[in-house]
C-alpha positions in Angstrom: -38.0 -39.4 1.4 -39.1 -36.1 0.5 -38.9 -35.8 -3.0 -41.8 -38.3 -4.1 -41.1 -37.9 -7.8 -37.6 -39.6 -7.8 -38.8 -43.1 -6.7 -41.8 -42.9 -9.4 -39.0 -41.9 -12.0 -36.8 -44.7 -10.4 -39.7 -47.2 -10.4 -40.8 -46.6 -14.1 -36.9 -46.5 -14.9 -37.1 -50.3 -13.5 -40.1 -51.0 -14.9 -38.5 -50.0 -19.0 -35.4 -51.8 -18.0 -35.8 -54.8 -16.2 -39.4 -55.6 -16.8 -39.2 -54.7 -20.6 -42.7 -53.4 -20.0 -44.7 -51.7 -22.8 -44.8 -47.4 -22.5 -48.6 -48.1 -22.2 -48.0 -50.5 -19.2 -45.6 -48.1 -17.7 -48.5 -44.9 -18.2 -51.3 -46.9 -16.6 -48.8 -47.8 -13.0 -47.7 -44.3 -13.4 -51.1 -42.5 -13.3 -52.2 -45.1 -10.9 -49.2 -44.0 -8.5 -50.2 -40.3 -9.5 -53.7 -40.7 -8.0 -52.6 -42.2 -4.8 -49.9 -39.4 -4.3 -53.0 -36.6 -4.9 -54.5 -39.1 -1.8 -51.3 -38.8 0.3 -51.1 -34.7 -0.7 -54.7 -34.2 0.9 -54.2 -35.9 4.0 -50.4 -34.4 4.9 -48.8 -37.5 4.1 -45.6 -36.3 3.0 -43.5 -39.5 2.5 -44.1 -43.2 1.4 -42.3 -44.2 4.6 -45.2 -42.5 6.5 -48.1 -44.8 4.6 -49.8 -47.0 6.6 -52.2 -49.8 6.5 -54.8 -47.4 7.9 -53.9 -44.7 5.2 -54.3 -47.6 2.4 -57.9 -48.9 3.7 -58.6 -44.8 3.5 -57.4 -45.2 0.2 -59.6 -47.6 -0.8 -62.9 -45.8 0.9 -62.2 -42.5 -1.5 -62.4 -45.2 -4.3 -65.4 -46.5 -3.4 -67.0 -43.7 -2.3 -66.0 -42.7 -6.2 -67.8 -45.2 -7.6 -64.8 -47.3 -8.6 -65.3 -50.3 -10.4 -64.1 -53.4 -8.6 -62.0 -54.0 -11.8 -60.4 -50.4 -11.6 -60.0 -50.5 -7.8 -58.3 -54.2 -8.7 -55.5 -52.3 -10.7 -54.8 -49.8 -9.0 -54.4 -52.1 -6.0 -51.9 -54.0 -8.1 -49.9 -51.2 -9.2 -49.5 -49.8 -5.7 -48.4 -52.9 -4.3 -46.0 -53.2 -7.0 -44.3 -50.1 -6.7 -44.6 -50.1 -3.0 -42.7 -53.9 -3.0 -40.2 -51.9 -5.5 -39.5 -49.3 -2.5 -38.8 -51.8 -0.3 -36.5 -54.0 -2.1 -34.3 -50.8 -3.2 -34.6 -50.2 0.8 -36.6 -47.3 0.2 -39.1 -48.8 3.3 -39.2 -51.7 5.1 -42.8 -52.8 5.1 -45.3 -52.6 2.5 -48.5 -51.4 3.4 -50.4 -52.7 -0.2 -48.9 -56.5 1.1 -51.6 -56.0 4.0 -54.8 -55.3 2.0 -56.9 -58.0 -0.1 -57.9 -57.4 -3.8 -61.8 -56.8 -3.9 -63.5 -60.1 -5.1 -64.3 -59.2 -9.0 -67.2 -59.6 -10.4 -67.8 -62.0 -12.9 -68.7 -60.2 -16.4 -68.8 -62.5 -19.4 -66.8 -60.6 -22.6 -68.9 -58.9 -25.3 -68.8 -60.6 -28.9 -70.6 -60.6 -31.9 -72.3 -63.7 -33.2 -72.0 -64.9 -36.9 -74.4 -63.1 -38.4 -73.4 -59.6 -37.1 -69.5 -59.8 -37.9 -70.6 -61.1 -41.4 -72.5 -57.6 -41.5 -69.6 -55.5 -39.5 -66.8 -57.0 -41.8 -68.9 -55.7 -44.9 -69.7 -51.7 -43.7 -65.9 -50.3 -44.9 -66.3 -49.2 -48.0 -64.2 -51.0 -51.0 -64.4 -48.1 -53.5 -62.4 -46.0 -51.2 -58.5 -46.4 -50.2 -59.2 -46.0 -46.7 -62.1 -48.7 -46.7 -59.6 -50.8 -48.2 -57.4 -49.9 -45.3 -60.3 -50.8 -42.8 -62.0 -54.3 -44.1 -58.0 -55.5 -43.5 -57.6 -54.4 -40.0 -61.1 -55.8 -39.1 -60.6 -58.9 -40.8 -56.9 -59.3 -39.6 -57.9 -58.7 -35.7 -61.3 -61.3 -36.0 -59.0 -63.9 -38.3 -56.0 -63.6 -35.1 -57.5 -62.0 -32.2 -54.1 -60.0 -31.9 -54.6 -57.1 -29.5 -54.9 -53.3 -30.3 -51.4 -52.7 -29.7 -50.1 -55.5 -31.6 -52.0 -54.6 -34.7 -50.6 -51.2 -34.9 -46.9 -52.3 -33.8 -46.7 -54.2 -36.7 -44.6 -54.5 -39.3 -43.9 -55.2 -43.0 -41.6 -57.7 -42.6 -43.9 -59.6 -39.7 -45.7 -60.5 -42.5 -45.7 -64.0 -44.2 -49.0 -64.2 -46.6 -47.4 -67.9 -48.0 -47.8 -68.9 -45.0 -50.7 -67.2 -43.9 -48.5 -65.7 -40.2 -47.8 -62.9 -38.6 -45.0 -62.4 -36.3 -46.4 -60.2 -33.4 -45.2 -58.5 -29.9 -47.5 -59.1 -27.5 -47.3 -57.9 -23.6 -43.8 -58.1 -21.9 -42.5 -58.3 -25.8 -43.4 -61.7 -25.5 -43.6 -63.4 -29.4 -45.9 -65.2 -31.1 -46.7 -66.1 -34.6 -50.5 -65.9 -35.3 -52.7 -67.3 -38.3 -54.4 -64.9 -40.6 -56.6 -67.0 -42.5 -58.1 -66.6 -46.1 -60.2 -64.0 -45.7 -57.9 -61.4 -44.1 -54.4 -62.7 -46.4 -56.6 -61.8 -49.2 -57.9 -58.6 -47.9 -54.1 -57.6 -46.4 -53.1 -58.4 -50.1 -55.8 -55.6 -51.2 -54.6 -53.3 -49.1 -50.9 -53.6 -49.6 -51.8 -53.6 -53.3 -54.2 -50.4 -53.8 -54.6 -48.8 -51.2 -51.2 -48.6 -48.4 -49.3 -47.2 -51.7 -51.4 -44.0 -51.7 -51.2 -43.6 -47.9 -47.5 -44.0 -47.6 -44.5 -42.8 -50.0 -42.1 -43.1 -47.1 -40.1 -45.9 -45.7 -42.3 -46.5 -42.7 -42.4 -49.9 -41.8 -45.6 -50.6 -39.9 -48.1 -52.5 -42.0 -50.9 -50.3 -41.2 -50.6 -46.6 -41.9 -53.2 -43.4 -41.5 -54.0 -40.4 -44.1 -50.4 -39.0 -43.7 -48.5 -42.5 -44.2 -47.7 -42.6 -40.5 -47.9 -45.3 -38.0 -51.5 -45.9 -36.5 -52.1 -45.4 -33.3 -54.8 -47.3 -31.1 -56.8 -44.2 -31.0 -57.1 -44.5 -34.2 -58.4 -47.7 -34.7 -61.0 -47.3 -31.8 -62.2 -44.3 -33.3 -62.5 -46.6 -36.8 -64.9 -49.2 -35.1 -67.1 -46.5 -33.4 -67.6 -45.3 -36.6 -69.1 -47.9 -38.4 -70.4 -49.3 -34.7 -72.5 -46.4 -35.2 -73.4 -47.3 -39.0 -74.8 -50.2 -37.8 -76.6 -48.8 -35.0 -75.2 -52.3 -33.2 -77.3 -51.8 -29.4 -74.2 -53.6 -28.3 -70.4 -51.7 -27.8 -68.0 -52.9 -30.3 -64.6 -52.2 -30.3 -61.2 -53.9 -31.1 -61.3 -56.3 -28.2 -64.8 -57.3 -28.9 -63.3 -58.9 -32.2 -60.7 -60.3 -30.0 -63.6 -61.5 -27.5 -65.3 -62.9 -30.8 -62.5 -64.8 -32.3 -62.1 -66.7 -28.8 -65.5 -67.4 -28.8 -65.9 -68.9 -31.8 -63.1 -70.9 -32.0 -64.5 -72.4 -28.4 -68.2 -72.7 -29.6 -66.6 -74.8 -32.4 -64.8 -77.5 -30.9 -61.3 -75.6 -30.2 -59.6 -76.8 -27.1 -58.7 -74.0 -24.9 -54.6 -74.6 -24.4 -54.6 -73.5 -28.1 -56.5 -70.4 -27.8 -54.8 -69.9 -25.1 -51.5 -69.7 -27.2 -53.6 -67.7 -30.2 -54.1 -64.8 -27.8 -51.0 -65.2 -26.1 -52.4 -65.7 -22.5 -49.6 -66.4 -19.4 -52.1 -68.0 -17.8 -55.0 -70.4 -18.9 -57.4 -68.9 -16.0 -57.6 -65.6 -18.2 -58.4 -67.8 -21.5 -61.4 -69.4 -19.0 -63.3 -66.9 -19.3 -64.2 -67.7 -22.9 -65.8 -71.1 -22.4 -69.2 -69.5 -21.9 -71.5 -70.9 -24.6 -73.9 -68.7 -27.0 -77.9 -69.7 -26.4 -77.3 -70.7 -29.8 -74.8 -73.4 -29.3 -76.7 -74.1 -26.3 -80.0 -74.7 -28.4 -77.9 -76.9 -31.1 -76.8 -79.6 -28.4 -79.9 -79.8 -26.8 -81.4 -80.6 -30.5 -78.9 -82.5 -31.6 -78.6 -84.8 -28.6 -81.8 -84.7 -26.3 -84.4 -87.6 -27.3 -87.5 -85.6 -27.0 -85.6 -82.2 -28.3 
């Protein structure tokens, strides 16, 4: 197994195919794979077949010794033992060394979200007056109204659309479906947009629903870069970005009585442990119950 490159090609080749999984997917196992190649290159490992448990807990020393969050070391964990179980069902090896190793034990970090208050004043920085504010107050109020993800904002399209019945059709990881709600505030605020403001962006055919300055696609960059900017605006002491507003939406739907197999299916979760970690509680909501129930509140 000399040439290391052909079984990465053949692995992402399997992952497109036969996973269906998203080009972003397939760049994070990719550079993943990359780093741990650089680790093989600097210790004379020359094949995949040569890698053993030993050379993995190595592995996992550099990365610590790096300063590696758990959470990073946690991936790239997960992609290796992916694409070293791949090797060995193609007969590539016979043993995976990744099987061998435990996932660190992750720490447990509540998600970032804005409270009430400061939304109300984040949804109102873009200004109106200007097509690309127009542009803006949609896509914020379309990701808080949904939660959708990043990448399913800027993947979609016109014809995702349905503002009679306040949906949107949207891909979400593994191309899996879903039709989310858009509520009041952001049909109203895609209308605006798709009224005065997308016209003088875009001349072309393009179909996404979102475009930038030169009537293209956006891009998640884009978006992130978007948030910063009024983030910084607001001088918020907190980071904001696209998946706080995801964060918030859970949050609030929780904190208001919503049962957690639905939000589960808003944000298109596999598995209901990943929607779990939403059921914190804000010290407000904690405050209301205590008032609202204890006798001597």
């Amino acid at each position: 197994m000399t040439n290391l490159n052909q079984y990465v090609n053949e692995f992402a080749g399997y992952l497109q195919i036969e996973k269906n999984a998203s080009k972003h997917t397939v760049s994070n196992y990719l550079r993943d794979i990359s780093g741990f190649i650089d680790f093989m290159n600097s210790k004379s490992l020359l094949t995949f077949n040569v890698v053993t448990y030993l050379d993995v807990r190595g592995y996992l020393a550099l990365l610590n010794q790096k300063k590696y969050s758990r959470r990073t070391i946690a991936r790239k964990l997960s992609s290796l033992r992916t694409f070293f179980r791949f090797l060995v069902r193609e007969s590539y090896l016979e043993l995976n060394p990744f099987q061998m190793v435990s996932t660190p034990k992750q720490e447990k970090k509540l998600p970032n979200f804005l409270y009430p208050d400061e939304i109300v004043e984040f949804l109102q920085m873009p200004d109106l007056t200007k097509t690309i504010g127009i542009r803006d107050k949609a896509i914020i109020e379309v990701i808080y109204a949904s939660g959708m993800r990043v990448s399913e904002l800027v993947s979609l399209n016109i014809r995702a659309l349905d503002l009679v019945a306040g949906t949107a059709l949207v891909f979400g990881k593994g191309a899996k479906e879903r039709y989310v709600p858009l509520g009041n505030y952001a049909i109203e605020a895609i209308k605006q947009y798709l009224e005065h403001s997308r016209p003088k962006l875009c001349i072309s055919e393009e179909p996404a629903v979102f475009v930038n300055k030169n009537g293209g696609r956006l891009s998640d960059r884009s978006v992130r870069r978007l948030f910063a900017k009024y983030v910084q605006l607001l001088s918020f002491s907190k980071k904001v970005s696209p998946h706080t507003l995801r964060h918030t939406f859970a949050t609030h739907l929780l904190n208001a009585g919503a049962d957690l197999r639905s939000v589960q299916e808003l944000l298109g979760h596999v598995n209901i442990s990943t929607t779990q970690i939403y059921t914190h509680v804000t010290k407000e909501r904690l405050q209301d119950v205590y008032k609202s129930f204890h006798p001597r509140a």
